[in-house]
py3Dmol code that shows the C-alpha trace and the ligand (Angstrom):
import py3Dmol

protein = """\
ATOM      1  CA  UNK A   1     143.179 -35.664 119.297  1.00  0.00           C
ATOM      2  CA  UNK A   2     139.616 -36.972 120.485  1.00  0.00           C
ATOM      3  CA  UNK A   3     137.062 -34.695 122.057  1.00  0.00           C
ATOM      4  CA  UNK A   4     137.469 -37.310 124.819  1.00  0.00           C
ATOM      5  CA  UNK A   5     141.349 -36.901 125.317  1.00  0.00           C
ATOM      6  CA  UNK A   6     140.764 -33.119 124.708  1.00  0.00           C
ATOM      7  CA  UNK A   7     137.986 -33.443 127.906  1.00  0.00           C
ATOM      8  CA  UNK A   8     140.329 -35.667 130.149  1.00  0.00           C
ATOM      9  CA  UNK A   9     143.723 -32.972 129.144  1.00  0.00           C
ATOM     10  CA  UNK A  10     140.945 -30.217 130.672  1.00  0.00           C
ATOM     11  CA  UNK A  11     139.879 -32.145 133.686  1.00  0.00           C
ATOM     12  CA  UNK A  12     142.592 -34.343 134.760  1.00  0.00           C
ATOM     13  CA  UNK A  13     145.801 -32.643 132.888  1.00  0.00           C
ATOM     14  CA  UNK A  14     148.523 -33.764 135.403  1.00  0.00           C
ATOM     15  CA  UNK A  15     147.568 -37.359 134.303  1.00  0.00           C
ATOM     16  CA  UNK A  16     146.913 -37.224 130.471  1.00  0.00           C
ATOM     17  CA  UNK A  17     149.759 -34.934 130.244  1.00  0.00           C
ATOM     18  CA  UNK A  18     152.033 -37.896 131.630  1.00  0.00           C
ATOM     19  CA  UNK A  19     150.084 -40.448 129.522  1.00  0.00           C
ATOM     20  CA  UNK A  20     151.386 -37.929 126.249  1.00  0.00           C
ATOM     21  CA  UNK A  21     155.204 -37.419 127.754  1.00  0.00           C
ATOM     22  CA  UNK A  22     155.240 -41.692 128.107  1.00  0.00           C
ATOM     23  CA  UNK A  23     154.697 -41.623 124.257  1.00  0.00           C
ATOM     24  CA  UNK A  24     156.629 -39.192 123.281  1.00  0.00           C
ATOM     25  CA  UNK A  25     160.162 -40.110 125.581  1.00  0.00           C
ATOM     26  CA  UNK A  26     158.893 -44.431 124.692  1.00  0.00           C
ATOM     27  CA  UNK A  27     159.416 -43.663 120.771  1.00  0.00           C
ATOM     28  CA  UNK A  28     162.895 -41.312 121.164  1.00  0.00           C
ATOM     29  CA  UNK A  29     165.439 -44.027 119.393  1.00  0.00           C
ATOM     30  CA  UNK A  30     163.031 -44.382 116.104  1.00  0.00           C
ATOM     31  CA  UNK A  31     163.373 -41.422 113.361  1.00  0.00           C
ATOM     32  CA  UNK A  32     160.058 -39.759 112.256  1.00  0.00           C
ATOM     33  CA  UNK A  33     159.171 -42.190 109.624  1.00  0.00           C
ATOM     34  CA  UNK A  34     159.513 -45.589 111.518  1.00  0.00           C
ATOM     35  CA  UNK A  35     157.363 -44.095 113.913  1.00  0.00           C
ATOM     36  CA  UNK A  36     154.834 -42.505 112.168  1.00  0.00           C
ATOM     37  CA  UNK A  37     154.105 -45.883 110.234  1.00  0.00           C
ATOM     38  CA  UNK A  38     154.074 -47.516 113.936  1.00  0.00           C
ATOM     39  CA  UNK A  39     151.167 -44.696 114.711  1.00  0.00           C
ATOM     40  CA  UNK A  40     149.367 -46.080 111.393  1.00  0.00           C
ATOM     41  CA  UNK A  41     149.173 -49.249 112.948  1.00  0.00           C
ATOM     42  CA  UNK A  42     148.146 -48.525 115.829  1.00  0.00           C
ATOM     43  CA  UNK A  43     145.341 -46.545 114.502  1.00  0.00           C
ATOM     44  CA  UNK A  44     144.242 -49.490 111.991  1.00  0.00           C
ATOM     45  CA  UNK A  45     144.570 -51.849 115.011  1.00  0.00           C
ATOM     46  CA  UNK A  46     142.043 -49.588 117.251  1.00  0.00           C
ATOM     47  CA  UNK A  47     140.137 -49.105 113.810  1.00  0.00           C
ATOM     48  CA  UNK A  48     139.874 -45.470 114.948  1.00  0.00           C
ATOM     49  CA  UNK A  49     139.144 -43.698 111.459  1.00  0.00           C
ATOM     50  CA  UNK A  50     139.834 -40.230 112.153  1.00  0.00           C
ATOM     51  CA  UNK A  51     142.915 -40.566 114.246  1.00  0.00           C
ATOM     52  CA  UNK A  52     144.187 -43.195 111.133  1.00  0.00           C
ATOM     53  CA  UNK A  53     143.419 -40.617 108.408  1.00  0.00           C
ATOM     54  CA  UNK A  54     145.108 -37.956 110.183  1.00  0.00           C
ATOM     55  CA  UNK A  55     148.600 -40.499 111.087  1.00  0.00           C
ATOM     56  CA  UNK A  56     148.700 -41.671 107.516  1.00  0.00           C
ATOM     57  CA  UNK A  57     148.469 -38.041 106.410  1.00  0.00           C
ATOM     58  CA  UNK A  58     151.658 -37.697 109.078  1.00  0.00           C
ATOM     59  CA  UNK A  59     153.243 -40.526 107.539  1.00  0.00           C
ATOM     60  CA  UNK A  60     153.358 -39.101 104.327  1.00  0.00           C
ATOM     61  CA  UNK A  61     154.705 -36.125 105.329  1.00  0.00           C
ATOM     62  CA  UNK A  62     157.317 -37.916 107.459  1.00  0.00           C
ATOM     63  CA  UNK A  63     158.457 -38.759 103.676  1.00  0.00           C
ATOM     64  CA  UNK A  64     156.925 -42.648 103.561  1.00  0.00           C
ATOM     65  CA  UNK A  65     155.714 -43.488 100.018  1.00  0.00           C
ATOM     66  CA  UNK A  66     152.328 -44.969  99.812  1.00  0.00           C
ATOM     67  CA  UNK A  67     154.153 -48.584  98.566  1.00  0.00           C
ATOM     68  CA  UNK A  68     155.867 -48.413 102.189  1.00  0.00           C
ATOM     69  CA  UNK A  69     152.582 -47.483 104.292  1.00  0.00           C
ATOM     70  CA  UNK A  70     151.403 -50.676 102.090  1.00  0.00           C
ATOM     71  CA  UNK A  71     154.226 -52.952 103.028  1.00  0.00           C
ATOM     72  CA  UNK A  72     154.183 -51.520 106.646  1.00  0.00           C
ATOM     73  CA  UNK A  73     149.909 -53.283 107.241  1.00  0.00           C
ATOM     74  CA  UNK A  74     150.844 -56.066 104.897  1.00  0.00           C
ATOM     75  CA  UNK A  75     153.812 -57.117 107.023  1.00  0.00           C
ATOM     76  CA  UNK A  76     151.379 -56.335 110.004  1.00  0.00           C
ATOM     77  CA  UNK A  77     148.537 -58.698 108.988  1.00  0.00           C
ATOM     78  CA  UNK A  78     149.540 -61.607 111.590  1.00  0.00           C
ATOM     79  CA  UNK A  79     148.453 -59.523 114.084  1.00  0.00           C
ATOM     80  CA  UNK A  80     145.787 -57.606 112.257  1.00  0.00           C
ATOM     81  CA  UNK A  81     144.211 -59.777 110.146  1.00  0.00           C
ATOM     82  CA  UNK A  82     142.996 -59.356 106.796  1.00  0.00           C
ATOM     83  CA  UNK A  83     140.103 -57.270 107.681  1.00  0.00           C
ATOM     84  CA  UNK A  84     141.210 -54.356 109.359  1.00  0.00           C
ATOM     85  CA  UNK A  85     143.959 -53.756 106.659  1.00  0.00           C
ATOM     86  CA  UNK A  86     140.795 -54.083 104.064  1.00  0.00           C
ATOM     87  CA  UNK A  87     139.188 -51.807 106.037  1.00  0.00           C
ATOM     88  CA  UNK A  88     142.116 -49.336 106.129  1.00  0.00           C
ATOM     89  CA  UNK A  89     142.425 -49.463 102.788  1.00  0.00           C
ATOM     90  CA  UNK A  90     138.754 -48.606 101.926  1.00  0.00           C
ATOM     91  CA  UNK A  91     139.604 -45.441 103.670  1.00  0.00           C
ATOM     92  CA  UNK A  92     142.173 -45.083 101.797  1.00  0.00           C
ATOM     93  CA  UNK A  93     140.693 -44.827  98.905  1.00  0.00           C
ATOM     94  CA  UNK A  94     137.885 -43.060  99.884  1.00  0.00           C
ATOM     95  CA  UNK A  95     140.410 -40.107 100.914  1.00  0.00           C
ATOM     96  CA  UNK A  96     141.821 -40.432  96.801  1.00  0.00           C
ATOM     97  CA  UNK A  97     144.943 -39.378  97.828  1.00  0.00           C
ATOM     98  CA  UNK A  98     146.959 -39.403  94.464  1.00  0.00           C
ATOM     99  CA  UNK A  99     150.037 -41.464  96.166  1.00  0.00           C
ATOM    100  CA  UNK A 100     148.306 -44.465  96.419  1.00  0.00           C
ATOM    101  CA  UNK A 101     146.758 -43.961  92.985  1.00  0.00           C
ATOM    102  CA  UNK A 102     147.485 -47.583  91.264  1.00  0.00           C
ATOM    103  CA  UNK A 103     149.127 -45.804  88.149  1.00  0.00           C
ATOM    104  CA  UNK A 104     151.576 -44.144  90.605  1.00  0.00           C
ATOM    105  CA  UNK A 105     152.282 -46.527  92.671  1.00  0.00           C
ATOM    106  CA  UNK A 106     155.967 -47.519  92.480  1.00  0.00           C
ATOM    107  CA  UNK A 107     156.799 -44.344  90.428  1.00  0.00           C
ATOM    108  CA  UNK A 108     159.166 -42.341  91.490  1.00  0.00           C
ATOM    109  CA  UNK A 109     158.775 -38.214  91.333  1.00  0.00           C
ATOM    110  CA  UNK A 110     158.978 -36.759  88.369  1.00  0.00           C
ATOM    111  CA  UNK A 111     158.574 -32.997  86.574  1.00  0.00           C
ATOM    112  CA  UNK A 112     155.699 -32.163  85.296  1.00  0.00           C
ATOM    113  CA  UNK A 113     155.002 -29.377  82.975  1.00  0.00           C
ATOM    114  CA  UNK A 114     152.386 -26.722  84.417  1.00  0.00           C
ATOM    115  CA  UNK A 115     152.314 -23.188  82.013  1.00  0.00           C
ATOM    116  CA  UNK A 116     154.466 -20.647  80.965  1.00  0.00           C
ATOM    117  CA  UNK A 117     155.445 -18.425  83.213  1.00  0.00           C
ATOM    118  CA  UNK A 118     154.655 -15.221  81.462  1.00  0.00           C
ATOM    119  CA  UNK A 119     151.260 -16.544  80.864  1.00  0.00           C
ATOM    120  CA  UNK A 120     150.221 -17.371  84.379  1.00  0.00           C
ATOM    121  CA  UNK A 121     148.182 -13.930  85.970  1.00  0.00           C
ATOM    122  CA  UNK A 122     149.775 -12.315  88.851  1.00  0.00           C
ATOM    123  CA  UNK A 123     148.313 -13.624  92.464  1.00  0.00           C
ATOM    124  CA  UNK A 124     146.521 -16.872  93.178  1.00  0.00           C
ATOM    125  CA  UNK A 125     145.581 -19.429  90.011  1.00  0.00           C
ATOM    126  CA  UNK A 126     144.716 -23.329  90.202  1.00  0.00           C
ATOM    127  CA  UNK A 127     146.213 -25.502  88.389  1.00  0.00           C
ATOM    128  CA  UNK A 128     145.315 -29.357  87.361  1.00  0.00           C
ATOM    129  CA  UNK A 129     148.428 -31.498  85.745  1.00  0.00           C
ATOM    130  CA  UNK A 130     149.136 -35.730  86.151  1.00  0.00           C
ATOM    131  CA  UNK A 131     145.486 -36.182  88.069  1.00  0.00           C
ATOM    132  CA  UNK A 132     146.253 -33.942  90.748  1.00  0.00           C
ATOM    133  CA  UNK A 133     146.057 -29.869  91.292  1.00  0.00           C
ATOM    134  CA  UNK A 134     147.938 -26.793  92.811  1.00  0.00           C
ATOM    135  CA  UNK A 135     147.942 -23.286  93.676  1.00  0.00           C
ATOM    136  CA  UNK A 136     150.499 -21.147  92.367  1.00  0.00           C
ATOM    137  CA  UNK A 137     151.029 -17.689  94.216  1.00  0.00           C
ATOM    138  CA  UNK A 138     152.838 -15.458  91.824  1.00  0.00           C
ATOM    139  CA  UNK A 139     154.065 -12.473  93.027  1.00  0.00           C
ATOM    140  CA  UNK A 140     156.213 -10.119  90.751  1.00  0.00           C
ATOM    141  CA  UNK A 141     159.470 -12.303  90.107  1.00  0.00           C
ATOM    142  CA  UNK A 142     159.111 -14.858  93.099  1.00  0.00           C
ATOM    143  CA  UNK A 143     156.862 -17.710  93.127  1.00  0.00           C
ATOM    144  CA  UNK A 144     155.370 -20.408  95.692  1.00  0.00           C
ATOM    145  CA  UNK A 145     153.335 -23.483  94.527  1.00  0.00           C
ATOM    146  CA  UNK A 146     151.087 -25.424  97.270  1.00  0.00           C
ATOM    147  CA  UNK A 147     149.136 -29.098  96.913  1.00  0.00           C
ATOM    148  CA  UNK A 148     145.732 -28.250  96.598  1.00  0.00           C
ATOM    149  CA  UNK A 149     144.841 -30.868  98.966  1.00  0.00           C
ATOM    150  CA  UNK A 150     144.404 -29.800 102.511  1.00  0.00           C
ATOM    151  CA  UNK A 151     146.903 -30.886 104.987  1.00  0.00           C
ATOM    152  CA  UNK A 152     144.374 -32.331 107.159  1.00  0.00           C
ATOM    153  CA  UNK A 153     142.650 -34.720 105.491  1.00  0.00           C
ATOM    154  CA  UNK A 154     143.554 -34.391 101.553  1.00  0.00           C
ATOM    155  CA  UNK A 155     140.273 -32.932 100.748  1.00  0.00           C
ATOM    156  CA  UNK A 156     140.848 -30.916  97.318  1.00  0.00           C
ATOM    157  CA  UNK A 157     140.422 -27.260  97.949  1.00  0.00           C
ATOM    158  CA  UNK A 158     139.020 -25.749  95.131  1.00  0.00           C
ATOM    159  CA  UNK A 159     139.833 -21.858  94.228  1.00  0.00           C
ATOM    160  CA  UNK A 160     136.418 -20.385  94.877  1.00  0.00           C
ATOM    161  CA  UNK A 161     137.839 -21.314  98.517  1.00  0.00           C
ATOM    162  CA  UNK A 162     140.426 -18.284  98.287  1.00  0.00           C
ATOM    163  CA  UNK A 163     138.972 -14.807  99.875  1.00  0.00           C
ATOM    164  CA  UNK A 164     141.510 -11.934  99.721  1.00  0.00           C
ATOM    165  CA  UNK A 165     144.702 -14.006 101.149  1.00  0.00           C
ATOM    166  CA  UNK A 166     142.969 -16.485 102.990  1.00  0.00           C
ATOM    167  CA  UNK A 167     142.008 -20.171 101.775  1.00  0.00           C
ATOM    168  CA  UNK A 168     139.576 -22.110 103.815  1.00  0.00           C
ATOM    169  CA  UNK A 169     139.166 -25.874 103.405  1.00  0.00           C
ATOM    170  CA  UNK A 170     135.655 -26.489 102.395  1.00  0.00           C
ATOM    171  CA  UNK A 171     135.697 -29.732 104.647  1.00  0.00           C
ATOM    172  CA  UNK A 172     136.138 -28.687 108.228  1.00  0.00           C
ATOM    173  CA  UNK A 173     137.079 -24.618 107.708  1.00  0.00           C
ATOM    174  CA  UNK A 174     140.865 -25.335 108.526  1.00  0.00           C
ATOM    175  CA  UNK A 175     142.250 -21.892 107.154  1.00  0.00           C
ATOM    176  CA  UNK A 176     145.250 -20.598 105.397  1.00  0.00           C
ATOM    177  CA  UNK A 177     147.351 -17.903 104.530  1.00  0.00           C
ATOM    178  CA  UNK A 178     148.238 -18.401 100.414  1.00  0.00           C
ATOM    179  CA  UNK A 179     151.082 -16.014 100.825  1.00  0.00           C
ATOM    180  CA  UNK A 180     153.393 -18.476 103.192  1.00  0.00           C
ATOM    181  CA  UNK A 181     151.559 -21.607 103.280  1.00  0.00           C
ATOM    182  CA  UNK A 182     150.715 -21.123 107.565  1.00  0.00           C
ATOM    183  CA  UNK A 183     147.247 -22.943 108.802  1.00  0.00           C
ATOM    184  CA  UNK A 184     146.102 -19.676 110.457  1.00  0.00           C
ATOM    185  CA  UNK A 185     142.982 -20.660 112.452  1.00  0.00           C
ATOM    186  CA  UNK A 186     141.260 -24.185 113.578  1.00  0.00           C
ATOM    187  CA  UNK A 187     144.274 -26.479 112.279  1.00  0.00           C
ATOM    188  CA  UNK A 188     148.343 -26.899 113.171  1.00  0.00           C
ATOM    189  CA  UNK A 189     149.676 -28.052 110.070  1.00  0.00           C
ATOM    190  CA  UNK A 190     150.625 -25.704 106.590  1.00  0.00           C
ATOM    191  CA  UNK A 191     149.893 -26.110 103.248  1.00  0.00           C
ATOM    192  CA  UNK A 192     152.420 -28.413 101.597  1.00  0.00           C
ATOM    193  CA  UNK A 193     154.764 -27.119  99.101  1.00  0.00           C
ATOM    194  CA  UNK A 194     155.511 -28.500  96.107  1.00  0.00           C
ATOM    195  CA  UNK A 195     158.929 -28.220  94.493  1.00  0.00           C
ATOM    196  CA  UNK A 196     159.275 -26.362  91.123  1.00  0.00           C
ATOM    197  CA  UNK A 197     161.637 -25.073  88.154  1.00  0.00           C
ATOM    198  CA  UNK A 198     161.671 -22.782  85.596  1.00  0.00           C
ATOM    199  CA  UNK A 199     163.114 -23.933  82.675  1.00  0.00           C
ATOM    200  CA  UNK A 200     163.453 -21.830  79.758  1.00  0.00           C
ATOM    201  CA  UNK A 201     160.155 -19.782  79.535  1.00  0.00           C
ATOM    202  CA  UNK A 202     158.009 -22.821  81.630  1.00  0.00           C
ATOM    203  CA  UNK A 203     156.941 -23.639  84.955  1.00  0.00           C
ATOM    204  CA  UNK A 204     157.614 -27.470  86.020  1.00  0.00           C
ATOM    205  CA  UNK A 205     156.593 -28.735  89.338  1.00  0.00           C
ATOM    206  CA  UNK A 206     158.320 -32.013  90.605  1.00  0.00           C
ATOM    207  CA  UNK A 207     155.820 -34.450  92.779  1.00  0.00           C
TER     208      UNK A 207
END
"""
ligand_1 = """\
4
FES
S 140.042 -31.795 105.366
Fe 139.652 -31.073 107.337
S 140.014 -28.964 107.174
Fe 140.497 -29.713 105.267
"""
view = py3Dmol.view(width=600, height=400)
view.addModel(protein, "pdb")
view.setStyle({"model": 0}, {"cartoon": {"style": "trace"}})
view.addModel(ligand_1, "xyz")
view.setStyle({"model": 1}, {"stick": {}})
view.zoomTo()
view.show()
């Protein structure tokens, strides 16, 4: 949200907070991803940069694939026009999100091989595979792996960024706990898992 929704919530709450309820109840028939594309375009319409990086960060989670935030401006051009979808996706690509990467675009997910198990250390390593990077919490005989990115706006989080159980995004200081994932101070979203398998002695994670 905008400092200056943030300031009119504190001074004038009774009508922002029915400004917020008339966009949540106008939106109730679509599922998550049809409307989390339509917040895209709004945000590309308005050209409002951070509210668009942080909607096409929802829309990805909402489970759209980069080709479908694609098709979703390119069907919008008529009423955007050719330069604000240029200008979306120069932000795009500024943010290097690996989805939209042009060798993976139109790939589906697929397993990739990451180490052995018995060779990865107990607790917190990094690990780079396919152009992209994650954390892998080992912990006796269980295991979580995380995107390295950060949730808010897919800046790569590097492991020097790890004190004790805590990871803090060098970007704006969102901060997590490595053990479950949880943004524990300044943010509201978790670290994104990544699916994985063990397969014979060897960890594979599928993205
Ligand atoms: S990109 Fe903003 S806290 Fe990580």
């Amino acid at each position: 949200m905008s400092d200056a929704l943030d300031y009119l919530l504190a001074v004038r709450k009774d009508a922002v907070a029915s400004y917020f309820q008339f966009l949540k109840k106008s939106g109730k028939h679509l599922d998550e991803k049809t409307r989390s594309l339509l917040s895209v375009i709004t945000k590309v319409d308005a050209k409002t940069e951070a509210g668009f990086k942080q909607y096409l960060m929802r829309a990805l989670r909402a489970g759209n694939s980069a080709d479908e935030i694609l098709d979703a401006l390119l069907v919008c051009m008529p009423t955007l026009g050719m330069s604000k979808i240029i200008w979306a996706v120069t932000i795009i690509l500024q943010m290097d999100i690996p989805e939209f990467n042009p060798a993976l675009i139109g790939k589906e997910k697929q397993w990739h091989k990451l180490a052995k198990v018995d060779d990865i250390a107990e607790g917190v390593s990094r690990f780079d595979y396919a152009g992209r990077a994650c954390f892998v919490n080992k912990m006796g005989d269980g295991l979580q792996v995380f995107d390295s990115r950060c949730p808010h706006q897919v800046t790569h989080i590097p492991l020097l960024a790890l004190a004790d159980t805590t990871l803090t995004c060098p970007k704006h200081q969102w901060k997590f706990n490595i053990e479950n994932g949880e943004c524990i101070e300044k943010g509201n979203r978790p670290l994104n898992k990544i699916d994985y398998k063990i397969e014979g002695d060897t960890l594979y994670v599928y993205a």
